[in-house]
Every structure is written in C-alpha cells, then in structure tokens.
Jmol script that loads the backbone (N, CA, C; Angstrom):
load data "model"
ATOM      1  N   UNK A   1      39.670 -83.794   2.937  1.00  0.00           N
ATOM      2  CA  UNK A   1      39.577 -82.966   1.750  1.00  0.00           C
ATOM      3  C   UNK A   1      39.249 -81.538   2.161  1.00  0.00           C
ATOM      4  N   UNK A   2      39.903 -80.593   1.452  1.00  0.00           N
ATOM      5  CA  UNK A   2      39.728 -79.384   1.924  1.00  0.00           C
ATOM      6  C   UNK A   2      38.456 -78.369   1.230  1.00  0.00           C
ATOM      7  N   UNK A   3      37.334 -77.927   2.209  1.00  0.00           N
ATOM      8  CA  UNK A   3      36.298 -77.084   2.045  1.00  0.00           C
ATOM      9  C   UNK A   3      36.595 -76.185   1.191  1.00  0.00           C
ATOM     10  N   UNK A   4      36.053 -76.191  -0.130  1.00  0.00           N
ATOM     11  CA  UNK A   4      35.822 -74.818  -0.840  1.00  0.00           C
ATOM     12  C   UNK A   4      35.707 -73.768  -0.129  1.00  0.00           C
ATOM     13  N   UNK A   5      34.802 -73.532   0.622  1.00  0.00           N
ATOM     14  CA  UNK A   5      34.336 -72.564   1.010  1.00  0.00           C
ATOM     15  C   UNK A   5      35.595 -71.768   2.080  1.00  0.00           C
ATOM     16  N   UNK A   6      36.412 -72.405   1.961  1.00  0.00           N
ATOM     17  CA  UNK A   6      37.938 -71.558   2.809  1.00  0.00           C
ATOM     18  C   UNK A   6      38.488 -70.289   1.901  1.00  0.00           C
ATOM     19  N   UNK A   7      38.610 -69.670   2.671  1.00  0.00           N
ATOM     20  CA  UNK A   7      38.864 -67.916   2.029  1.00  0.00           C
ATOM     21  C   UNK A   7      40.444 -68.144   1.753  1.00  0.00           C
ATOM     22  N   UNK A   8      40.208 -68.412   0.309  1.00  0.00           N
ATOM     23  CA  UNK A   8      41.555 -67.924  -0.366  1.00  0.00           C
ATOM     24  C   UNK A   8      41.195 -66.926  -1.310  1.00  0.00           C
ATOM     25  N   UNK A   9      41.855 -66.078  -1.572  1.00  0.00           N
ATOM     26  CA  UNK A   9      40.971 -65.362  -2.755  1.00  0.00           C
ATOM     27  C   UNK A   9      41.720 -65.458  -3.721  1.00  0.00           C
ATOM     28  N   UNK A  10      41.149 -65.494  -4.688  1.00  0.00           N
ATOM     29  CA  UNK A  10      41.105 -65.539  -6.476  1.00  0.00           C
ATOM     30  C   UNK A  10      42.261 -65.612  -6.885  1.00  0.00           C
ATOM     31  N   UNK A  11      42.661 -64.284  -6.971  1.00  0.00           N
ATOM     32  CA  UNK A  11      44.424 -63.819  -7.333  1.00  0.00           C
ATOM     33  C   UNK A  11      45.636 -65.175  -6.610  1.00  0.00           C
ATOM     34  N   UNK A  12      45.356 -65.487  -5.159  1.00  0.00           N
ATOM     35  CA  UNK A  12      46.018 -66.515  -4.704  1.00  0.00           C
ATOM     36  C   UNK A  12      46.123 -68.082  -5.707  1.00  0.00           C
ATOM     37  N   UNK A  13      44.875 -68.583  -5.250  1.00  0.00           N
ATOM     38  CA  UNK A  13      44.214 -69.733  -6.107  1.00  0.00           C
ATOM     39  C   UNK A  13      45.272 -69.734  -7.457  1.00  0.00           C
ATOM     40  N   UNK A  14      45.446 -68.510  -8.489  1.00  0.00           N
ATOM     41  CA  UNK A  14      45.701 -68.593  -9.220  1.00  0.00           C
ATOM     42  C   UNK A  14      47.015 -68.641  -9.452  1.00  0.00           C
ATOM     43  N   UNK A  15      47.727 -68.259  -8.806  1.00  0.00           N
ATOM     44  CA  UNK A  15      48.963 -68.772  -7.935  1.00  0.00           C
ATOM     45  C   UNK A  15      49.728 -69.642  -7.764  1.00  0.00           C
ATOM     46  N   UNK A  16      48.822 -70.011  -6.734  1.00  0.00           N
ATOM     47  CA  UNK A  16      48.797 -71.569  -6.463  1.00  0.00           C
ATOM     48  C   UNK A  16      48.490 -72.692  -7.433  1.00  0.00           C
ATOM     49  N   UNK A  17      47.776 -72.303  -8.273  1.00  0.00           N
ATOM     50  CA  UNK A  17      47.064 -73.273  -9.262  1.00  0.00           C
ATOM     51  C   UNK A  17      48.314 -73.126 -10.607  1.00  0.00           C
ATOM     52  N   UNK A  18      49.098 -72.178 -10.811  1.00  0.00           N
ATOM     53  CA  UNK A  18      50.168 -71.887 -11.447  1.00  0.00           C
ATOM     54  C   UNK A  18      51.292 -72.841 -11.275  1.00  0.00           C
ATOM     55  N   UNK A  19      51.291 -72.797 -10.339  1.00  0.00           N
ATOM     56  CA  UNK A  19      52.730 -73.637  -9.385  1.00  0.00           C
ATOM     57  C   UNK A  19      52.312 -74.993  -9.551  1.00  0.00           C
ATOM     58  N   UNK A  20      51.203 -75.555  -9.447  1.00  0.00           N
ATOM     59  CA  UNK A  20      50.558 -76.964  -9.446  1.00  0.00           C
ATOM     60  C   UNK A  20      51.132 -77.035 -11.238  1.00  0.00           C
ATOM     61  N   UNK A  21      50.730 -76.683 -11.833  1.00  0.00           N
ATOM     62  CA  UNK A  21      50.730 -76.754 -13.263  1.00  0.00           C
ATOM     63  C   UNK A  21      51.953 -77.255 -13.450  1.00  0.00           C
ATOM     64  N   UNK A  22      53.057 -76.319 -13.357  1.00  0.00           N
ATOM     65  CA  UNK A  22      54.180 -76.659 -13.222  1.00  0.00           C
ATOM     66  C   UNK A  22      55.167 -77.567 -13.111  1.00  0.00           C
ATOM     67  N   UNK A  23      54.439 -78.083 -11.003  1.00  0.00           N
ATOM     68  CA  UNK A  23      55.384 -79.223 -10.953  1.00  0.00           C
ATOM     69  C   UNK A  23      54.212 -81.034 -11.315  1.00  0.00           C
ATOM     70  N   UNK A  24      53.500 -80.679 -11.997  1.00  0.00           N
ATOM     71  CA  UNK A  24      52.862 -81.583 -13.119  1.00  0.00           C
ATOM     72  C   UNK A  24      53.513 -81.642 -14.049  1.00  0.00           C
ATOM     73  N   UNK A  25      53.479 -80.960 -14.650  1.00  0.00           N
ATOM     74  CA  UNK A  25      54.313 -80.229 -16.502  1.00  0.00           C
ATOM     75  C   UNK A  25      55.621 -80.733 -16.040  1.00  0.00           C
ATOM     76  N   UNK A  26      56.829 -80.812 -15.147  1.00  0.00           N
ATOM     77  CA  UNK A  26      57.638 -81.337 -15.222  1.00  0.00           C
ATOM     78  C   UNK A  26      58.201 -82.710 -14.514  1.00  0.00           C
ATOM     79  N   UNK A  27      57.193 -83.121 -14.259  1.00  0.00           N
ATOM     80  CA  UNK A  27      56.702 -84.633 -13.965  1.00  0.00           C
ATOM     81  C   UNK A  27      57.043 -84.686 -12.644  1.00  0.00           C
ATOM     82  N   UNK A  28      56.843 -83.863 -11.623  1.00  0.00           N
ATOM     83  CA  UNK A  28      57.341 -83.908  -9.853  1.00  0.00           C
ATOM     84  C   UNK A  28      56.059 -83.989  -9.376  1.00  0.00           C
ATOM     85  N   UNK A  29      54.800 -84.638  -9.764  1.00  0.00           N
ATOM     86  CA  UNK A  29      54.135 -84.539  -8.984  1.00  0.00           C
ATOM     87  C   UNK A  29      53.844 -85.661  -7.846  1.00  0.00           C
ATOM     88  N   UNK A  30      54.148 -86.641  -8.162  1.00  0.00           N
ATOM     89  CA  UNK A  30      54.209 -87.317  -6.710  1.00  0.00           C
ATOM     90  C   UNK A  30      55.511 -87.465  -5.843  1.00  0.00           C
ATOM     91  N   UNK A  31      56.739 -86.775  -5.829  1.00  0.00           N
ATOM     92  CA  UNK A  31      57.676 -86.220  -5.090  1.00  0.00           C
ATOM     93  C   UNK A  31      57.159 -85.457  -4.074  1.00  0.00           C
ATOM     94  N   UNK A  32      56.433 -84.166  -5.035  1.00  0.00           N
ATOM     95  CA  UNK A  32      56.051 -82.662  -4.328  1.00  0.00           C
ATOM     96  C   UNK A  32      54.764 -83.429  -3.344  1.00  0.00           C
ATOM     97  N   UNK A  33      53.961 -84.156  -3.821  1.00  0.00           N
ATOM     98  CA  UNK A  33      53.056 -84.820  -2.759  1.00  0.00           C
ATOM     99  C   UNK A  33      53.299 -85.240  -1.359  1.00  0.00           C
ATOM    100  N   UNK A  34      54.774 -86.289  -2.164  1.00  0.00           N
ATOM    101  CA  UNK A  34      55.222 -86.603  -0.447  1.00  0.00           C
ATOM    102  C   UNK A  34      55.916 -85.937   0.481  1.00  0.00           C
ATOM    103  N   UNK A  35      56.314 -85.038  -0.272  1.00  0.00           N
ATOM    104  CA  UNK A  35      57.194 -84.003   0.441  1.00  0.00           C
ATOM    105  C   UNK A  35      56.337 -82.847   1.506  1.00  0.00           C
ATOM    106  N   UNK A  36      55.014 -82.229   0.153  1.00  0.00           N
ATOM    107  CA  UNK A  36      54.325 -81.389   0.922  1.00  0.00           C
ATOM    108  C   UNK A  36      53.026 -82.025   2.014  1.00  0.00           C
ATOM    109  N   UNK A  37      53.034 -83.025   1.697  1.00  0.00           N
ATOM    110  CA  UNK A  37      52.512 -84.193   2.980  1.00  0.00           C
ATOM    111  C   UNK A  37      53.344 -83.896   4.024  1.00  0.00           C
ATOM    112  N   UNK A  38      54.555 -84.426   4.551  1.00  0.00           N
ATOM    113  CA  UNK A  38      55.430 -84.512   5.519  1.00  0.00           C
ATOM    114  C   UNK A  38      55.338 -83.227   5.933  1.00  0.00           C
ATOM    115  N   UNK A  39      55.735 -81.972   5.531  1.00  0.00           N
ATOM    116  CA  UNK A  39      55.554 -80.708   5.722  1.00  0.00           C
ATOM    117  C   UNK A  39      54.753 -79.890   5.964  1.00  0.00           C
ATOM    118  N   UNK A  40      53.798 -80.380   5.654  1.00  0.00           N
ATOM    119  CA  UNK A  40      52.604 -79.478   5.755  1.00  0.00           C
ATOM    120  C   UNK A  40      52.137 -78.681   7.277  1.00  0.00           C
ATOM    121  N   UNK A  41      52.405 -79.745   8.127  1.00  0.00           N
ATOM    122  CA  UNK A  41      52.228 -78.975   9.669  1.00  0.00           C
ATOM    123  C   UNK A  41      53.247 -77.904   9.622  1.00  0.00           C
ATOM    124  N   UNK A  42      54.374 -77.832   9.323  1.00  0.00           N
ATOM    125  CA  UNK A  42      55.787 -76.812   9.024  1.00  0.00           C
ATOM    126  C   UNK A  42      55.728 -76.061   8.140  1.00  0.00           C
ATOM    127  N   UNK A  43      54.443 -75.386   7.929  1.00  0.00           N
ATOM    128  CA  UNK A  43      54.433 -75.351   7.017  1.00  0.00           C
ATOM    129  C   UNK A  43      54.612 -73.368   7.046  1.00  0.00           C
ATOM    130  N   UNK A  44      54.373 -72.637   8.332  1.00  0.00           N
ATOM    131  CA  UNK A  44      54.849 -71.935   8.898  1.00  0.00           C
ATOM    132  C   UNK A  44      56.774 -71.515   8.918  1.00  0.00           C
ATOM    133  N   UNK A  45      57.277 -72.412   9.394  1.00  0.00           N
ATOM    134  CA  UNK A  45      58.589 -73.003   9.404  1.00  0.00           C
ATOM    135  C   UNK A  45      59.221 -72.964   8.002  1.00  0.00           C
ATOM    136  N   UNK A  46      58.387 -73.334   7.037  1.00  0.00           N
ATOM    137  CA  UNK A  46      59.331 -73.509   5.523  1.00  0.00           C
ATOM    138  C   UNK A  46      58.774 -72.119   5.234  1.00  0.00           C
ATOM    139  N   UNK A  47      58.019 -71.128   5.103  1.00  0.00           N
ATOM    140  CA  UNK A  47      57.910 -70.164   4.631  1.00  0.00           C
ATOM    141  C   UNK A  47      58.883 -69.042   4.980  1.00  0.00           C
ATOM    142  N   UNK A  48      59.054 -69.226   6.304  1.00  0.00           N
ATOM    143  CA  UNK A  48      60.264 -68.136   7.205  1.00  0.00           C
ATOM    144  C   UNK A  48      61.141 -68.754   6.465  1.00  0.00           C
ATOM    145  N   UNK A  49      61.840 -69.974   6.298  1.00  0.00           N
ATOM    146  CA  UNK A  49      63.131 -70.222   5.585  1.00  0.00           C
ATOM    147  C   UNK A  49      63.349 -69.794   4.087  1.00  0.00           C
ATOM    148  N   UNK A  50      61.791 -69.768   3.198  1.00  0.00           N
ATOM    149  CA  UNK A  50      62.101 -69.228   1.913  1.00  0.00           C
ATOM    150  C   UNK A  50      62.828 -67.955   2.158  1.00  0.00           C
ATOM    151  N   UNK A  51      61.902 -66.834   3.250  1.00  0.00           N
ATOM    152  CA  UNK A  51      62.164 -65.697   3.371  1.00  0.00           C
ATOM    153  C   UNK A  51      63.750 -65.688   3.753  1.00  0.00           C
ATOM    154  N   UNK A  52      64.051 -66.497   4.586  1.00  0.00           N
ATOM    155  CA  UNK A  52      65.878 -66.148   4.846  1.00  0.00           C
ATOM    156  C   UNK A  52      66.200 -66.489   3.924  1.00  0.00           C
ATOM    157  N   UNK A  53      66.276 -67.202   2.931  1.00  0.00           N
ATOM    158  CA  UNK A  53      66.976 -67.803   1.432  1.00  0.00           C
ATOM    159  C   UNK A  53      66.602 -66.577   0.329  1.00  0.00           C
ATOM    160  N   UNK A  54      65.574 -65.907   0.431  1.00  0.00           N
ATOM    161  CA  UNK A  54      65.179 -65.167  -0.487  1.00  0.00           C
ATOM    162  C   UNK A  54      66.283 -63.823  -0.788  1.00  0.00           C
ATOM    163  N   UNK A  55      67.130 -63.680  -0.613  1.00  0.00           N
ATOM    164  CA  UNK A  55      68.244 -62.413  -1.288  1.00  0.00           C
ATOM    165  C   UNK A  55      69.022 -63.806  -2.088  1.00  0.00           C
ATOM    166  N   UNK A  56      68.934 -64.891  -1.725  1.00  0.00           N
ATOM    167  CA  UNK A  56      69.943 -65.258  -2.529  1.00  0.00           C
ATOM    168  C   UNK A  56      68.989 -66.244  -3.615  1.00  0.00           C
ATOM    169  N   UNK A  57      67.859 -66.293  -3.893  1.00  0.00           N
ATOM    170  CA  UNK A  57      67.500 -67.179  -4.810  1.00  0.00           C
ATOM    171  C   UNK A  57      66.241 -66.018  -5.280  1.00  0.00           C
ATOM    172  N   UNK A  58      66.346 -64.554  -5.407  1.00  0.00           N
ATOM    173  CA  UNK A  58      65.732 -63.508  -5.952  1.00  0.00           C
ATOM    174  C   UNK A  58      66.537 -63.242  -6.974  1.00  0.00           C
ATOM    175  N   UNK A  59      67.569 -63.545  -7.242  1.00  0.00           N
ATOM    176  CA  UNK A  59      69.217 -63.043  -7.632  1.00  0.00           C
ATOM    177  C   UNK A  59      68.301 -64.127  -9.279  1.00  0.00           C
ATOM    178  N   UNK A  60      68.066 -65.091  -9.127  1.00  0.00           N
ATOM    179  CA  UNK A  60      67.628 -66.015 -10.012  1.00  0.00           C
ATOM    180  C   UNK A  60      66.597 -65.714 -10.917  1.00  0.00           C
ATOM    181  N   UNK A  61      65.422 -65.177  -9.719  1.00  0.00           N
ATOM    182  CA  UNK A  61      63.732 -65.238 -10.300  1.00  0.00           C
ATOM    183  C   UNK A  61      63.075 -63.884  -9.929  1.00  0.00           C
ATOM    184  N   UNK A  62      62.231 -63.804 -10.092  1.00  0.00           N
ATOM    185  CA  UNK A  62      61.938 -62.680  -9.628  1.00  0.00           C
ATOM    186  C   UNK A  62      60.862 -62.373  -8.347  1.00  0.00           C
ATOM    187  N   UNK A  63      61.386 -61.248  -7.866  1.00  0.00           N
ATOM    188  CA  UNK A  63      61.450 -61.432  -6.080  1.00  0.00           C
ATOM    189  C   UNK A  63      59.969 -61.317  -5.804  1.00  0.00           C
ATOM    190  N   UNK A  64      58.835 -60.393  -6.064  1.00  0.00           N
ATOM    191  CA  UNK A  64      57.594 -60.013  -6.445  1.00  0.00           C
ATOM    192  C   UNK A  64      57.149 -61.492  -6.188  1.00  0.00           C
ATOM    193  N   UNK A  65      57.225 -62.782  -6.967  1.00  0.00           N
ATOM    194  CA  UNK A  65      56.679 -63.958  -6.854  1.00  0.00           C
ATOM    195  C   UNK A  65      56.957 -64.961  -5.693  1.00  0.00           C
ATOM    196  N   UNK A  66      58.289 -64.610  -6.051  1.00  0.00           N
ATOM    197  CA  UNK A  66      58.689 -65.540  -4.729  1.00  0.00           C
ATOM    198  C   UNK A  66      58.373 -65.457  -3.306  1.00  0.00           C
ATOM    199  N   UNK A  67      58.432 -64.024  -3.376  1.00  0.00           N
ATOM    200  CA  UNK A  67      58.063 -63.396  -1.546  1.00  0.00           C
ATOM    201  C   UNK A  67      56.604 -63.907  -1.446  1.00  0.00           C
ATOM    202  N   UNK A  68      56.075 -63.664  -2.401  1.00  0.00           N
ATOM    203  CA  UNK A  68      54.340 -63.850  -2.647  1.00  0.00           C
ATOM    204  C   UNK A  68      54.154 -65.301  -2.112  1.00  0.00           C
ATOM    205  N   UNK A  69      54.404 -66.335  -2.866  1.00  0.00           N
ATOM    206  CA  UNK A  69      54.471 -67.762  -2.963  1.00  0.00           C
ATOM    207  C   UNK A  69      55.009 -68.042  -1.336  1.00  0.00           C
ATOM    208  N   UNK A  70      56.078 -67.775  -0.976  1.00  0.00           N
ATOM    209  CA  UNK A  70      56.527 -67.693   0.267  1.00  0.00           C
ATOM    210  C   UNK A  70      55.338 -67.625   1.442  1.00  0.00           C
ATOM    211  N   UNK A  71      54.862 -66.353   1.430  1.00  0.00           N
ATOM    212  CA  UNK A  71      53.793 -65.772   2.232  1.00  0.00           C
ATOM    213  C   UNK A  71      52.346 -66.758   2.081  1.00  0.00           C
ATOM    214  N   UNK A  72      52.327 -67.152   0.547  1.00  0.00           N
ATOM    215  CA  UNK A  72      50.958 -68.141   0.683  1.00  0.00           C
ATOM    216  C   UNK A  72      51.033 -69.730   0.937  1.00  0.00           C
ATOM    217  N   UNK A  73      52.586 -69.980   1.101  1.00  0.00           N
ATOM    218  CA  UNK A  73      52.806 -71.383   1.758  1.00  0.00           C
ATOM    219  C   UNK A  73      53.287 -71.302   3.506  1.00  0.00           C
ATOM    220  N   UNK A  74      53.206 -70.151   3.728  1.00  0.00           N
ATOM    221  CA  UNK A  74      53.042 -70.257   5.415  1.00  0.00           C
ATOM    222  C   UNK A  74      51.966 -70.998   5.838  1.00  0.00           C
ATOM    223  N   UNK A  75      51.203 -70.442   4.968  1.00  0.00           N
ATOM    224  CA  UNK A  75      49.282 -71.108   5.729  1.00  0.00           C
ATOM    225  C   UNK A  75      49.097 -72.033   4.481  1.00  0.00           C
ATOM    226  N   UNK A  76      48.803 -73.277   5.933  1.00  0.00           N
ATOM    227  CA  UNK A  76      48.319 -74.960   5.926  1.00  0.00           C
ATOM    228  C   UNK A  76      47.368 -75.158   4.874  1.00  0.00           C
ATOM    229  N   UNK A  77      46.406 -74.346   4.975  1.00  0.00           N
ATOM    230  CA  UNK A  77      44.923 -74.130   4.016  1.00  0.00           C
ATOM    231  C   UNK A  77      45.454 -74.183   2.597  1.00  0.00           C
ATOM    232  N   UNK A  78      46.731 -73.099   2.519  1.00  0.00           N
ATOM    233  CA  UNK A  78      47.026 -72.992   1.040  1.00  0.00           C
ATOM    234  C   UNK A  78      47.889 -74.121   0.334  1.00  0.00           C
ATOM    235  N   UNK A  79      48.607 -74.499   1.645  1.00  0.00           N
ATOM    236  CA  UNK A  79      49.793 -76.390   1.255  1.00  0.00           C
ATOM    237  C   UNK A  79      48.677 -77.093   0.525  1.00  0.00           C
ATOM    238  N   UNK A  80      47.235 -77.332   1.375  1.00  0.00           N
ATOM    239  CA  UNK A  80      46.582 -78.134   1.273  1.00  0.00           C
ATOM    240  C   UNK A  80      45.919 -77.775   0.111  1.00  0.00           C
ATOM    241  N   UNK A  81      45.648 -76.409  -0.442  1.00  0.00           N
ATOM    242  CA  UNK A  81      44.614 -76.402  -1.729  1.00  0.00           C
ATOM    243  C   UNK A  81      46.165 -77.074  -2.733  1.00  0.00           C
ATOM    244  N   UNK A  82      46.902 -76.758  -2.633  1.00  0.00           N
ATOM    245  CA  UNK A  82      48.474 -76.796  -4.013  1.00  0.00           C
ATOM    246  C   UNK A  82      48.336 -78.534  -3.921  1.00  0.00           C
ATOM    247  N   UNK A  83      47.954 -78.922  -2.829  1.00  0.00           N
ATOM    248  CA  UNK A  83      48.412 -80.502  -2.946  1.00  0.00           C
ATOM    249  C   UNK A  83      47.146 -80.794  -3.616  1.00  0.00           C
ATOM    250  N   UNK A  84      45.625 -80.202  -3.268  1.00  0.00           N
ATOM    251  CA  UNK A  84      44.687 -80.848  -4.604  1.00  0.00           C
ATOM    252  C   UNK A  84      44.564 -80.632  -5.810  1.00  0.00           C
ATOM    253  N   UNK A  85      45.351 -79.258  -5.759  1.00  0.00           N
ATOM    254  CA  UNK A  85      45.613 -79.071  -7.022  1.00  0.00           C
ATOM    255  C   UNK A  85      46.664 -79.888  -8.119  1.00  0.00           C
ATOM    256  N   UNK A  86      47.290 -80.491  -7.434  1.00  0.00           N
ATOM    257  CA  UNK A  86      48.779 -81.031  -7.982  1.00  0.00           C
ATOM    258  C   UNK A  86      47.907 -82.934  -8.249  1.00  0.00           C
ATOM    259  N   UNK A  87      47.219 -83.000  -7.229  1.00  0.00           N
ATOM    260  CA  UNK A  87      45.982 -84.149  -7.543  1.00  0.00           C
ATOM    261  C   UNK A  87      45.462 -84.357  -8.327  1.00  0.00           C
ATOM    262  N   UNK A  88      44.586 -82.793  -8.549  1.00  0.00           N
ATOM    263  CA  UNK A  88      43.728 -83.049  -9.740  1.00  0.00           C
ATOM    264  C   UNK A  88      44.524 -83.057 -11.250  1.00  0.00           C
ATOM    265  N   UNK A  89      45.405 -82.426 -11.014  1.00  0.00           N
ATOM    266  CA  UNK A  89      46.318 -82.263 -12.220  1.00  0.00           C
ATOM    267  C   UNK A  89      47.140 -83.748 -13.286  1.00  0.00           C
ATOM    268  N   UNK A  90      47.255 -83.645 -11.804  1.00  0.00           N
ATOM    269  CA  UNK A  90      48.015 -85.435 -12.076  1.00  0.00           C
ATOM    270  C   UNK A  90      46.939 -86.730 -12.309  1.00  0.00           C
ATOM    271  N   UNK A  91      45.809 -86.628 -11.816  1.00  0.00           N
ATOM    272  CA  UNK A  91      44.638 -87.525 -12.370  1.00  0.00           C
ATOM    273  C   UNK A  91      44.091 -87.366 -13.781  1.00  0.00           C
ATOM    274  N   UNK A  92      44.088 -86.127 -14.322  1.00  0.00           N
ATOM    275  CA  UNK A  92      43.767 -85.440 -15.434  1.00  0.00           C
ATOM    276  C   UNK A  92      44.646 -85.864 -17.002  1.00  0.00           C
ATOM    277  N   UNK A  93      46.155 -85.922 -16.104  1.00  0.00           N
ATOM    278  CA  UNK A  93      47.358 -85.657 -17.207  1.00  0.00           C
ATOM    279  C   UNK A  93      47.203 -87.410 -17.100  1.00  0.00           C
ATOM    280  N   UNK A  94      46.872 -88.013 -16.138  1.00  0.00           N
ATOM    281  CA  UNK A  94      46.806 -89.803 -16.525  1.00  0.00           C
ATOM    282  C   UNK A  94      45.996 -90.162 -17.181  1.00  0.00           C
ATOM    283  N   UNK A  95      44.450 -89.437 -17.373  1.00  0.00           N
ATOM    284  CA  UNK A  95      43.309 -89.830 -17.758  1.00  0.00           C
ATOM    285  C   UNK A  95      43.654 -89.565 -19.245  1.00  0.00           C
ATOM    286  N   UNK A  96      44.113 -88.772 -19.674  1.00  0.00           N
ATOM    287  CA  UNK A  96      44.690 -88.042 -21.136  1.00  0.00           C
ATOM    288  C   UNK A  96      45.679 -89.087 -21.913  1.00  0.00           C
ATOM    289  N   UNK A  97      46.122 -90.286 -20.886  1.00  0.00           N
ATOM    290  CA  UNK A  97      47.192 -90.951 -22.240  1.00  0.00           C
ATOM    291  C   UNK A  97      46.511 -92.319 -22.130  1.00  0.00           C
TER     292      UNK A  97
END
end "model"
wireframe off; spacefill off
backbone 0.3
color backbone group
C-alpha cells in the first residue's frame, strides 16, 4: 500500500483522482486494475509512448491535459496512487447498491 506521506502535490492528486472517477463512472475499473498492475514497472515506457501518440490524439482532447496526465503516469508513485484511487472508488460505488 502506498505511503501518504509520498510527495505528490495537490493539483496532481486531483488529477489523478479525476481520471479514477472516470474510469469508475464508466464501469472499467477492474480492466484499468489489471492492466495498470501489469504496467506499472513500464510505467516510464507508457508515458514516452503517450508523448509520441500525442499530435495525434490532441487533435481529439485537449493537449494541456493530456501532456499533463502523460508526465504524471511516467512515475510509479503516481500509477500506484490512480490504482488506490480506482480501489477506493470501486469499493465505495459497491458499498452504495
């Protein structure tokens, strides 16, 4: 389980905690689990690839977020807060029905 006390700051978290929401809200959360499990050491590796994909899937969304999101899934620390976040989310949205 990952230490609070790891320096993400605020603005990130919120971010990250955005994106969790998300792939909850559209019911991917134990996909994105196993996926960002397997990945997570690569996690270096998948961020450089957003960045080469990024002229062509900026065209879509807007680039400001994506580059952002990109840059905060390079680092392991941040895979790992999105996956407790996507945890707690998904324990929450079960406890609710």
């Amino acid at each position: 389980m990952m230490d609070e006390s790891m320096s993400i700051c605020q603005s990130d978290k919120q971010l990250i905690s955005s994106l969790a929401q998300k792939i909850v809200r559209h019911g991917m959360a134990i996909p994105a689990i196993f996926f960002l499990e397997m990945v997570k050491y690569l996690s270096f590796f998948g961020g450089q690839i957003m960045i080469f994909f990024g002229p062509i899937i900026t065209s879509f969304i807007p680039s400001h977020s994506y580059y952002k999101m990109a840059e905060l899934l390079e680092d392991r620390k941040n895979v790992e807060f999105l996956l407790i976040q996507i945890e707690r989310l998904e324990r929450l949205r079960k406890n609710e029905k």
